[in-house]
N, C-alpha and C positions, 0 to 999 in steps of 0.2 A: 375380779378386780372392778371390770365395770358397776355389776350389782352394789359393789362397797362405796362407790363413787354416787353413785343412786341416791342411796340413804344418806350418805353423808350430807349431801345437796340437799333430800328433805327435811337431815335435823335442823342444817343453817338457816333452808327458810323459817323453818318451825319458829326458831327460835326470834328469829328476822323478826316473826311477826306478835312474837311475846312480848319483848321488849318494846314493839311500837304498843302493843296494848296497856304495858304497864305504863307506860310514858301517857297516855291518854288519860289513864286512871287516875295518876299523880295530879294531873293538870285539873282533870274535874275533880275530886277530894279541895284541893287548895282553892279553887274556885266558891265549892259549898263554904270551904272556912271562911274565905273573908267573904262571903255573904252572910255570915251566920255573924261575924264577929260586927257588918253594919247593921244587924237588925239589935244585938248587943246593943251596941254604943248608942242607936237610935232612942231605946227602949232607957238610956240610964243607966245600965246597968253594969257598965266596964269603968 
């Protein structure tokens, strides 16, 4: 029982820490966009 409590506790952190990482990704992705979209608009081109 304990050992299933073990693993259980490393999927949730596992997972704890996927989610912050896809949260991070998101943030940077959206970050490159609107930089990409003022170098657009800068350039004329939107």
């Amino acid at each position: 029982m304990t050992r299933e409590r073990r693993v259980n506790e490393a999927l949730r952190e596992e997972n704890r820490f996927l989610n912050h990482a896809l949260l991070f990704t998101e943030i940077l992705a959206a970050g490159f966009f609107g930089a990409f979209l003022a170098v657009m608009g800068a350039a004329g081109w939107l």
